[in-house]
Short mmCIF file of the C-alpha atoms (twelve columns), coordinates in Angstrom:
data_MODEL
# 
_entry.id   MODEL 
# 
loop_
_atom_site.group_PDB 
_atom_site.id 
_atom_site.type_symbol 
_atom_site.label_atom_id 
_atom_site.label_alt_id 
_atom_site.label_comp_id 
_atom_site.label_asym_id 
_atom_site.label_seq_id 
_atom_site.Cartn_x 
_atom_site.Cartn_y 
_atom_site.Cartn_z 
_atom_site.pdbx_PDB_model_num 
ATOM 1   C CA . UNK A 1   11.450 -211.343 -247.425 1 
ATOM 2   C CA . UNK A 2   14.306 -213.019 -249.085 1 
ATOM 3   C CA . UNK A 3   15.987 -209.356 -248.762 1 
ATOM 4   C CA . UNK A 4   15.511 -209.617 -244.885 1 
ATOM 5   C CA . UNK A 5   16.938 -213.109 -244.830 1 
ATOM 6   C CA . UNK A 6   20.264 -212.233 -246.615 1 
ATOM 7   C CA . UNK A 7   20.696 -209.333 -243.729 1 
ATOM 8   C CA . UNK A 8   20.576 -211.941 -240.928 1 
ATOM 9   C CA . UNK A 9   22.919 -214.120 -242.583 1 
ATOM 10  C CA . UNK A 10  25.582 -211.090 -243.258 1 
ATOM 11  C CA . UNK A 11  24.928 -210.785 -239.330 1 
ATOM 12  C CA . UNK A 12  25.499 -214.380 -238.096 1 
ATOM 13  C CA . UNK A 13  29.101 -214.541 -238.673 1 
ATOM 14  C CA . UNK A 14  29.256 -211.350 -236.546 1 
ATOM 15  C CA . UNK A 15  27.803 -212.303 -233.655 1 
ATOM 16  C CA . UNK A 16  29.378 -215.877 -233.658 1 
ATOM 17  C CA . UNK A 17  32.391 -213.374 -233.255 1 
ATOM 18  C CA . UNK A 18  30.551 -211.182 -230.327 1 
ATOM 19  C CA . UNK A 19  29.715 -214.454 -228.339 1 
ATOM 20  C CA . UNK A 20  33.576 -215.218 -227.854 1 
ATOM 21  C CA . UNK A 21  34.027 -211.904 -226.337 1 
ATOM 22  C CA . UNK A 22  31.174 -212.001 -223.519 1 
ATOM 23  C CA . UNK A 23  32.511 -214.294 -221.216 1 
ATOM 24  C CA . UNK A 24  35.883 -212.383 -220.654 1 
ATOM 25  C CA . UNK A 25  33.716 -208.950 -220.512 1 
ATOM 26  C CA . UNK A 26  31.687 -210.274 -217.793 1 
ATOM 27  C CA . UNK A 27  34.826 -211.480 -216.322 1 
ATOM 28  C CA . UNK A 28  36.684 -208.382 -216.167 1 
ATOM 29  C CA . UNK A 29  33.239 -206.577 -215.132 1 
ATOM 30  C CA . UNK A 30  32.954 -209.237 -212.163 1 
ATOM 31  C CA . UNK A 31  37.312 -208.852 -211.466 1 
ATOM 32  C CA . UNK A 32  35.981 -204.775 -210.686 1 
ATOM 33  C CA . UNK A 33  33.454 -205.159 -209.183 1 
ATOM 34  C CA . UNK A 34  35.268 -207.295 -206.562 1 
ATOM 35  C CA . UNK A 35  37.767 -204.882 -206.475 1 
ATOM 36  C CA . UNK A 36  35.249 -202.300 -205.891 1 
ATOM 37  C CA . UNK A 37  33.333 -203.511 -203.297 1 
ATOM 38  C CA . UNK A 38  36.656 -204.821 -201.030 1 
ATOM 39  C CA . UNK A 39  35.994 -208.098 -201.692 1 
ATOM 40  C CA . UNK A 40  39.691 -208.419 -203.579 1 
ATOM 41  C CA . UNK A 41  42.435 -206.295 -202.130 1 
ATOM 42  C CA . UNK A 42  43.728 -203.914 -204.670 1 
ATOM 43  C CA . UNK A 43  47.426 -204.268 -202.639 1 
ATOM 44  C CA . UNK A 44  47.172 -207.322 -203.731 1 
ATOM 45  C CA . UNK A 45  45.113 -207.735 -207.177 1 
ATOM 46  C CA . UNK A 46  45.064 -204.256 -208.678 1 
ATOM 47  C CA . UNK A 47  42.065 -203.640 -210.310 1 
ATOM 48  C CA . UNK A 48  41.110 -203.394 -214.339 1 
ATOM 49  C CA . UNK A 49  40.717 -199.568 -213.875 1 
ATOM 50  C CA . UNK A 50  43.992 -199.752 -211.903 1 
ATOM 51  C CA . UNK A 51  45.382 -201.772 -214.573 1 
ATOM 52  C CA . UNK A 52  44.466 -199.254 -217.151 1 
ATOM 53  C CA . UNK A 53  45.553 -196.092 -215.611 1 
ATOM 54  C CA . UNK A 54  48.875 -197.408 -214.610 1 
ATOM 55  C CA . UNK A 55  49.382 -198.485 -218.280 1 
ATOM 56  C CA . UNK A 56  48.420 -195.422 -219.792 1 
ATOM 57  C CA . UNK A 57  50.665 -193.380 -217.270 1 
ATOM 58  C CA . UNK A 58  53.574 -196.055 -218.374 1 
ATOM 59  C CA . UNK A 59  52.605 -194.819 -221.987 1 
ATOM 60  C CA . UNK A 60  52.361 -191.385 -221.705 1 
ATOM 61  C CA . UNK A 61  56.459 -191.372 -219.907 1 
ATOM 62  C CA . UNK A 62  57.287 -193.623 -222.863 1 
ATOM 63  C CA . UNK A 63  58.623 -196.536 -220.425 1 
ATOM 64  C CA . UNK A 64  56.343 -199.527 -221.770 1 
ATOM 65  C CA . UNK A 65  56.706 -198.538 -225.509 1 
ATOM 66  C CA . UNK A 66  60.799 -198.759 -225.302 1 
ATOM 67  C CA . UNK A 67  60.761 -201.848 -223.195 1 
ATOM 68  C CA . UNK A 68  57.973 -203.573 -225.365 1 
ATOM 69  C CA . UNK A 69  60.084 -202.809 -227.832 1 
ATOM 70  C CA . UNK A 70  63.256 -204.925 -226.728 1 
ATOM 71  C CA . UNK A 71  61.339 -207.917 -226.236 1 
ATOM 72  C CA . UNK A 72  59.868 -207.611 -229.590 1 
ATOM 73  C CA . UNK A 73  63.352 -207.646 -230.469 1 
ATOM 74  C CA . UNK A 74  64.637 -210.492 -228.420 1 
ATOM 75  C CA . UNK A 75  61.498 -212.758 -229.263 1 
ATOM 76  C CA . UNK A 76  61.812 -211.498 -233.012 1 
ATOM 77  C CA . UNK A 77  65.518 -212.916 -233.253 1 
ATOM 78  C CA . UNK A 78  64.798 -216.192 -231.068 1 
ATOM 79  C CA . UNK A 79  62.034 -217.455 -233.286 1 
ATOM 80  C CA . UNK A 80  64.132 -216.410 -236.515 1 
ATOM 81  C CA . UNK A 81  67.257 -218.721 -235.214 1 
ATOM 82  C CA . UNK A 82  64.376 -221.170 -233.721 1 
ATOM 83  C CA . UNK A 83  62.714 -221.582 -237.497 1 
ATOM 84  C CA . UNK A 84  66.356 -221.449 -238.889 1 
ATOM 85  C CA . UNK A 85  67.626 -224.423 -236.465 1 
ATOM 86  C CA . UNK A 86  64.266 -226.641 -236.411 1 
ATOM 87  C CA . UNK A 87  63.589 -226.509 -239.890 1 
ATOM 88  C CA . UNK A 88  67.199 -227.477 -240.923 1 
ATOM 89  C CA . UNK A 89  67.386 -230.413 -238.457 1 
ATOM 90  C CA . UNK A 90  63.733 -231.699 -239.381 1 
ATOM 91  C CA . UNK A 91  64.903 -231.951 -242.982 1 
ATOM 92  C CA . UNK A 92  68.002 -233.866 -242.035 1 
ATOM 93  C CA . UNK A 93  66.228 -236.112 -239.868 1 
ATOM 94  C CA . UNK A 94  62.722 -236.434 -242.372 1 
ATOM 95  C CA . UNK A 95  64.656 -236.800 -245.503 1 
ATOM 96  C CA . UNK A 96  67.493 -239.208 -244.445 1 
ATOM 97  C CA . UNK A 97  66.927 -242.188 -241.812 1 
ATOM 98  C CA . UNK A 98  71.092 -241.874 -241.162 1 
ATOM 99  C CA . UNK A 99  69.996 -238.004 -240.288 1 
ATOM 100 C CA . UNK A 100 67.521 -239.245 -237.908 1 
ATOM 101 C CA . UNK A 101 69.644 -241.522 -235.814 1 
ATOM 102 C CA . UNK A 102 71.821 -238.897 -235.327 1 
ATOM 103 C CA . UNK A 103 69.744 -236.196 -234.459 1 
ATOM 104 C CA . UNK A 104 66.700 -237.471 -232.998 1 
ATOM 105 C CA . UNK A 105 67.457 -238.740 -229.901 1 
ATOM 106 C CA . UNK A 106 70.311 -235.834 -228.270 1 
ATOM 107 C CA . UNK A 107 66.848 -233.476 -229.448 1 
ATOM 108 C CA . UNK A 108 64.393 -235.362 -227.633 1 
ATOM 109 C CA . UNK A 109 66.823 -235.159 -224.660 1 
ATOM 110 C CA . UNK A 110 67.242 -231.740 -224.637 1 
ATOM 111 C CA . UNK A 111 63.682 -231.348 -225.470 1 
ATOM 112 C CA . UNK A 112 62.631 -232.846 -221.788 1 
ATOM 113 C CA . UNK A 113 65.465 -230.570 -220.055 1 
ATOM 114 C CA . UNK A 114 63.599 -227.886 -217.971 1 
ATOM 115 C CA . UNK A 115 64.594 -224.359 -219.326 1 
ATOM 116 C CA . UNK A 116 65.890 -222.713 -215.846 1 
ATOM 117 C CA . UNK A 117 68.028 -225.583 -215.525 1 
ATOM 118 C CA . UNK A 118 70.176 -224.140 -218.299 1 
ATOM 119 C CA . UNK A 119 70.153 -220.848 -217.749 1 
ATOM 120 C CA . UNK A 120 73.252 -221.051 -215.552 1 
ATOM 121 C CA . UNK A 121 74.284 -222.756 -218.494 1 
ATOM 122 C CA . UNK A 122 73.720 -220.171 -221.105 1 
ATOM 123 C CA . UNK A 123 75.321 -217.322 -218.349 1 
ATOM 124 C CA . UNK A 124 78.739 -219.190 -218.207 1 
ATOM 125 C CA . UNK A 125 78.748 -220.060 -222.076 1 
ATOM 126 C CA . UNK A 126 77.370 -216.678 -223.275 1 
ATOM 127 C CA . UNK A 127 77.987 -213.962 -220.471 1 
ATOM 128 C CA . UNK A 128 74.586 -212.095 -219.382 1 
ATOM 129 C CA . UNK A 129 74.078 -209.866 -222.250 1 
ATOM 130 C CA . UNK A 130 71.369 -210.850 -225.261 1 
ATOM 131 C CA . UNK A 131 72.936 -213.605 -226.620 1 
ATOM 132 C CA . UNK A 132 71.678 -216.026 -223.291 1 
ATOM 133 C CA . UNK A 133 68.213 -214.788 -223.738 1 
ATOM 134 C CA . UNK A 134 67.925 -214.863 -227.302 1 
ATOM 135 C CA . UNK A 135 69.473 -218.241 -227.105 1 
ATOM 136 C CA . UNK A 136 66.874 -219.309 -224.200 1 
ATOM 137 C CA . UNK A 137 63.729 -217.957 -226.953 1 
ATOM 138 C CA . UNK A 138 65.237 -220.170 -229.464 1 
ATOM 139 C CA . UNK A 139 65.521 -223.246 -227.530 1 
ATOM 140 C CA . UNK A 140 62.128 -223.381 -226.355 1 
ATOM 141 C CA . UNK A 141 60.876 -222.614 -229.992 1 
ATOM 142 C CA . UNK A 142 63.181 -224.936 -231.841 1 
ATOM 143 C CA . UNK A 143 61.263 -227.835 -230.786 1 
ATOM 144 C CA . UNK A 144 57.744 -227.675 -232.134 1 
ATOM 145 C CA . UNK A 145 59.012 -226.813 -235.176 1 
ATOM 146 C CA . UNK A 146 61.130 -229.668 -235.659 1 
ATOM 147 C CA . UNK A 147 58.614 -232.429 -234.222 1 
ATOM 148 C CA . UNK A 148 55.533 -231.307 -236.372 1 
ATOM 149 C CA . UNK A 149 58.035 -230.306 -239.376 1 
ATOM 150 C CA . UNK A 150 59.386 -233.955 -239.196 1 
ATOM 151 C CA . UNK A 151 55.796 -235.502 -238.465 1 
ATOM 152 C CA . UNK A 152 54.770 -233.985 -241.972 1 
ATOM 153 C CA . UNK A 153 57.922 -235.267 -244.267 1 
ATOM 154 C CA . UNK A 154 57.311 -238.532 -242.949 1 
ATOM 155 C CA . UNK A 155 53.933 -238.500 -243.092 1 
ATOM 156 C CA . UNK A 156 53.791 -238.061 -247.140 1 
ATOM 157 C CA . UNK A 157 52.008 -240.266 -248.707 1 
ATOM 158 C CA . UNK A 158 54.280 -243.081 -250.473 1 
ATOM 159 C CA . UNK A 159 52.310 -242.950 -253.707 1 
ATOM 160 C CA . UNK A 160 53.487 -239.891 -253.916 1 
ATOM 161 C CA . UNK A 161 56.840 -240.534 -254.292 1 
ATOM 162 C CA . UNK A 162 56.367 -243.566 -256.428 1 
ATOM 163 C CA . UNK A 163 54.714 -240.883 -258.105 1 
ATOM 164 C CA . UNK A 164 57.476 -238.639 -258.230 1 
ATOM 165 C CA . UNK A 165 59.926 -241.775 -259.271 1 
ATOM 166 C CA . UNK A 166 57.957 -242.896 -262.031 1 
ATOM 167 C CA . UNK A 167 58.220 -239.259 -263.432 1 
ATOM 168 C CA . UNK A 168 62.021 -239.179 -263.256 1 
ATOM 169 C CA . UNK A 169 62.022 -236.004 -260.683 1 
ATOM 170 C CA . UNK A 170 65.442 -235.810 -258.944 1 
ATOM 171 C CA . UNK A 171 65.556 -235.756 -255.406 1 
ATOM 172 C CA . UNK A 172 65.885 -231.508 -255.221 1 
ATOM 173 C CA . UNK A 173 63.120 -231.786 -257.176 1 
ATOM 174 C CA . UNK A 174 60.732 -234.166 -255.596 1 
ATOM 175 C CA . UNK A 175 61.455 -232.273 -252.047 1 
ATOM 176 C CA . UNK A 176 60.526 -228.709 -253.287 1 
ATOM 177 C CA . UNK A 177 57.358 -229.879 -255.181 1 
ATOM 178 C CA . UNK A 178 55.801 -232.964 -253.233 1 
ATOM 179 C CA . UNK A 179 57.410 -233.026 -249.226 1 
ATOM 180 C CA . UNK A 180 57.443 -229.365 -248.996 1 
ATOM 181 C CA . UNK A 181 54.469 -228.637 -249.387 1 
ATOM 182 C CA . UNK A 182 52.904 -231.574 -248.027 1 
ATOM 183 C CA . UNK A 183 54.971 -231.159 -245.034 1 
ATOM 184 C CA . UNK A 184 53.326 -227.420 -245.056 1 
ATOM 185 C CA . UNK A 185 50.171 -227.616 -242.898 1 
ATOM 186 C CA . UNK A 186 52.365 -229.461 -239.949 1 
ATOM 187 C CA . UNK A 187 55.120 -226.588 -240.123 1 
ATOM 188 C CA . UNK A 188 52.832 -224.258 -239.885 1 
ATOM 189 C CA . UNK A 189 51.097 -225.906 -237.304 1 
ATOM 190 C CA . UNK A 190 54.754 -225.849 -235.068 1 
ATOM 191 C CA . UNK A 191 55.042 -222.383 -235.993 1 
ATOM 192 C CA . UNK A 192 52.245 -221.604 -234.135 1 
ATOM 193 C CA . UNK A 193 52.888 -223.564 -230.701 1 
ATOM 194 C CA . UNK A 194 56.733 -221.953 -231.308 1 
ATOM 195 C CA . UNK A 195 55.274 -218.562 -231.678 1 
ATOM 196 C CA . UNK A 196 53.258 -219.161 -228.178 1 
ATOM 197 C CA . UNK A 197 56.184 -220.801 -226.520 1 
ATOM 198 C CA . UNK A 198 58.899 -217.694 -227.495 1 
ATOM 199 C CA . UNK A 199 56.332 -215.560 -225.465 1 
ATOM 200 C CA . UNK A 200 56.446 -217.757 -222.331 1 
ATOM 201 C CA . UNK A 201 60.155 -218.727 -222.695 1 
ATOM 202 C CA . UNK A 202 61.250 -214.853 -223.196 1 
ATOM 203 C CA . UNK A 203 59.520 -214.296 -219.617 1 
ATOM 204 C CA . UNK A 204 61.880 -216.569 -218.371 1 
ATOM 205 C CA . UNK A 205 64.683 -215.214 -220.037 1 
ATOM 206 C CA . UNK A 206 63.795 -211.448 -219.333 1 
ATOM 207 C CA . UNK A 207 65.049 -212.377 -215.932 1 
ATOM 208 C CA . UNK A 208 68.403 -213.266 -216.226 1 
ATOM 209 C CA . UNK A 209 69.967 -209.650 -215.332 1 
ATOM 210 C CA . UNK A 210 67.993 -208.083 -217.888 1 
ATOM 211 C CA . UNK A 211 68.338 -204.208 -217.268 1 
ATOM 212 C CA . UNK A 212 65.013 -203.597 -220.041 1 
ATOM 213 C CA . UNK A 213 62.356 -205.438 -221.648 1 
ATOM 214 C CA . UNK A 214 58.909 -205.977 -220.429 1 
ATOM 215 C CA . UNK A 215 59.878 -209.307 -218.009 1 
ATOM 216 C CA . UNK A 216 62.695 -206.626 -215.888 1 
ATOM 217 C CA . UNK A 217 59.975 -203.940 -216.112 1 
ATOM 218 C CA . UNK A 218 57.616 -206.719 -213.910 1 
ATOM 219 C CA . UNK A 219 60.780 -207.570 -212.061 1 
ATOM 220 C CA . UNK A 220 61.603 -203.916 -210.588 1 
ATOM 221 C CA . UNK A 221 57.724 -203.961 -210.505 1 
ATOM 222 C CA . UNK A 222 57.700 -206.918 -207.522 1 
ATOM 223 C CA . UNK A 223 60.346 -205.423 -205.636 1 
ATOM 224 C CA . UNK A 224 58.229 -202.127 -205.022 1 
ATOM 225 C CA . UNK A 225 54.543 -204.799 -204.890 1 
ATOM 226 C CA . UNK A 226 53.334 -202.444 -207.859 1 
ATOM 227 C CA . UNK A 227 50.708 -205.406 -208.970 1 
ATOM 228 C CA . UNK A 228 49.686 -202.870 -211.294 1 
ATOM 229 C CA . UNK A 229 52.399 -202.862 -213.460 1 
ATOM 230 C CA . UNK A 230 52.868 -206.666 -213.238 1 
ATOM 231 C CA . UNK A 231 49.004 -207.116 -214.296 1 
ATOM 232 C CA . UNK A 232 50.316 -204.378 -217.152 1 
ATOM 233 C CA . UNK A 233 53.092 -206.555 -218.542 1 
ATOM 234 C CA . UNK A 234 51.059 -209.944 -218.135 1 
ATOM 235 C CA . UNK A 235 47.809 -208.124 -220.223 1 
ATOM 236 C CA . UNK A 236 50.968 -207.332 -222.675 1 
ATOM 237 C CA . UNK A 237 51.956 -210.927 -222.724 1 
ATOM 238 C CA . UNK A 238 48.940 -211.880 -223.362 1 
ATOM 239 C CA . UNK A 239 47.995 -209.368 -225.925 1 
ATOM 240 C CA . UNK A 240 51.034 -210.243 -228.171 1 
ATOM 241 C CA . UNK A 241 50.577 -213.729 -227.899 1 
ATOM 242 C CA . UNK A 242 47.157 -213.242 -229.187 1 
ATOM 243 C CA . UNK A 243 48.188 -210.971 -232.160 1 
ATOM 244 C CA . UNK A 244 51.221 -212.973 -233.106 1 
ATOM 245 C CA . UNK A 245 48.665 -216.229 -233.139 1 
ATOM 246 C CA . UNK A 246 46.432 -214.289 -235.687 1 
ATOM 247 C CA . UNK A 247 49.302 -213.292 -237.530 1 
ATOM 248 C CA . UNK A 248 50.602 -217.025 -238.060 1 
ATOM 249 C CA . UNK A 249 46.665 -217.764 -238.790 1 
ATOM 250 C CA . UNK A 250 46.413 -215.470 -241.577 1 
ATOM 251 C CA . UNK A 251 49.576 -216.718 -243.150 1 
ATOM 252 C CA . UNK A 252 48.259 -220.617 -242.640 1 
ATOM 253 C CA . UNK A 253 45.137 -218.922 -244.647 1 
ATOM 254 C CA . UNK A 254 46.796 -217.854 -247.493 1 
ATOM 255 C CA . UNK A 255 49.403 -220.184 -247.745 1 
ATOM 256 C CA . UNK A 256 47.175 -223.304 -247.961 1 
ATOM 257 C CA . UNK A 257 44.401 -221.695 -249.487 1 
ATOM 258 C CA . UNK A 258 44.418 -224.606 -251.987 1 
ATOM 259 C CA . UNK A 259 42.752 -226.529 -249.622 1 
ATOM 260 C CA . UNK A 260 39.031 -226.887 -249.422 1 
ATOM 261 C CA . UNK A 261 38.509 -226.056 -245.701 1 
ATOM 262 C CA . UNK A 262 40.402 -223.284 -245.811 1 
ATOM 263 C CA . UNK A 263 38.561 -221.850 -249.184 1 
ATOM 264 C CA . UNK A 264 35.344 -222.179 -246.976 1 
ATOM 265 C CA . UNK A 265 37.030 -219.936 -244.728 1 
ATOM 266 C CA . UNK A 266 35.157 -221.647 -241.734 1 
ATOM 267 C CA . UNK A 267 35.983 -224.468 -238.579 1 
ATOM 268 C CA . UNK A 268 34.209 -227.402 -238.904 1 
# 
């Protein structure tokens, strides 16, 4: 008995991890079987068998893996300068109240600029080669990073510092071993929503006379109504945005695993 009761518990965790998956299965089952039947036109909405054929043909003639590749590239270097930029300003703004009245407010006005707005901008300043869409990626990152990166200096707790004064700790000193890493959780936190965000803005800036990439392959897709491919490079999207995600989730694990919830391992 208690041998048969360990066994379910070594299977609970796995099908709390099956259940997430059902509803999209029966989803996509329900998306073919519309298809299927003529309910959806495929002219219009290409099917998930379409979807899969065209993506393995795009494979096999190497096409997707060398413009996957370029974007991987472009959002790669976008969130680098974005972590580079955000983390930089929400130190001077976090650590100094002089840094924060001169930085806060020109960033929360650019933050609630819409991104096509500037991308006639970013052609006249930078010319239509990478440097506009790389630039585009690392605006729209920038921001969550510096908002929950600032959140979490100034959210330290002041005893902490008094702490940190008491004990003579110079200011170098107190920032690398108290407001770093109680500042960690929140950065982390940004880095996720920035990770999301380079995905969505390098969509955007795959468009601005991009001649590769996975946003021109859905371009040159429209122009010929091959939904196929577009429902390709949107499942690709998608797909990325859920690996990156992970990726930043697993680092979050290890990095804080000082923390109780995340020795558990488990939500709440």
């Amino acid at each position: 008995m208690p041998r048969s009761t360990s066994g379910l518990s070594l299977w609970r965790p796995r099908l709390s991890t099956l259940k997430r998956y059902v509803s999209p299965i029966i989803l996509v089952l329900g998306w073919q079987l519309a298809c299927s039947a003529g309910l959806l036109s495929t002219r219009l909405v290409a099917s998930p068998v379409q979807i899969l054929t065209t993506g393995w043909a795009l494979t096999q003639d190497g096409t997707l893996q060398s413009n996957l590749w370029v974007s991987l590239l472009r959002a790669g270097a976008g969130l680098t300068l974005a972590c580079g930029v955000g983390i930089g300003l929400a130190l001077l703004s976090g650590l100094s109240r002089v840094g924060e009245d001169i930085v806060d407010a020109p960033l929360q006005i650019l933050r609630t600029l819409p991104a096509l707005a500037l991308v006639p901008l970013f052609i006249l300043w930078f010319g239509i080669g990478e440097t506009p869409k790389i630039a585009l990626v690392a605006l729209g990152s920038a921001f969550p990073i510096y908002l929950n990166l600032y959140k979490g200096i100034r959210s330290i707790d002041p005893k902490l510092l008094e702490m940190t004064r008491t004990l003579g700790l110079s200011r170098i000193a107190t920032i690398r071993e108290v407001i770093l890493p109680g500042a960690l959780p929140d950065l982390l936190v940004g880095l996720r929503f920035a990770v999301g965000l380079s995905w969505l803005m390098l969509v955007v800036a795959e468009q601005i006379n991009a001649d590769s990439g996975i946003g021109h392959m859905m371009m040159d897709a429209e122009d010929f109504l091959r939904t196929d491919i577009i429902l390709v490079g949107l499942v690709i999207y998608g797909l990325l945005g859920l690996v990156s995600d992970q990726a930043v989730r697993v680092l979050e694990h290890r990095l804080l695993s000082w923390r109780p919830a995340d020795r558990r391992g488990g939500a709440i």
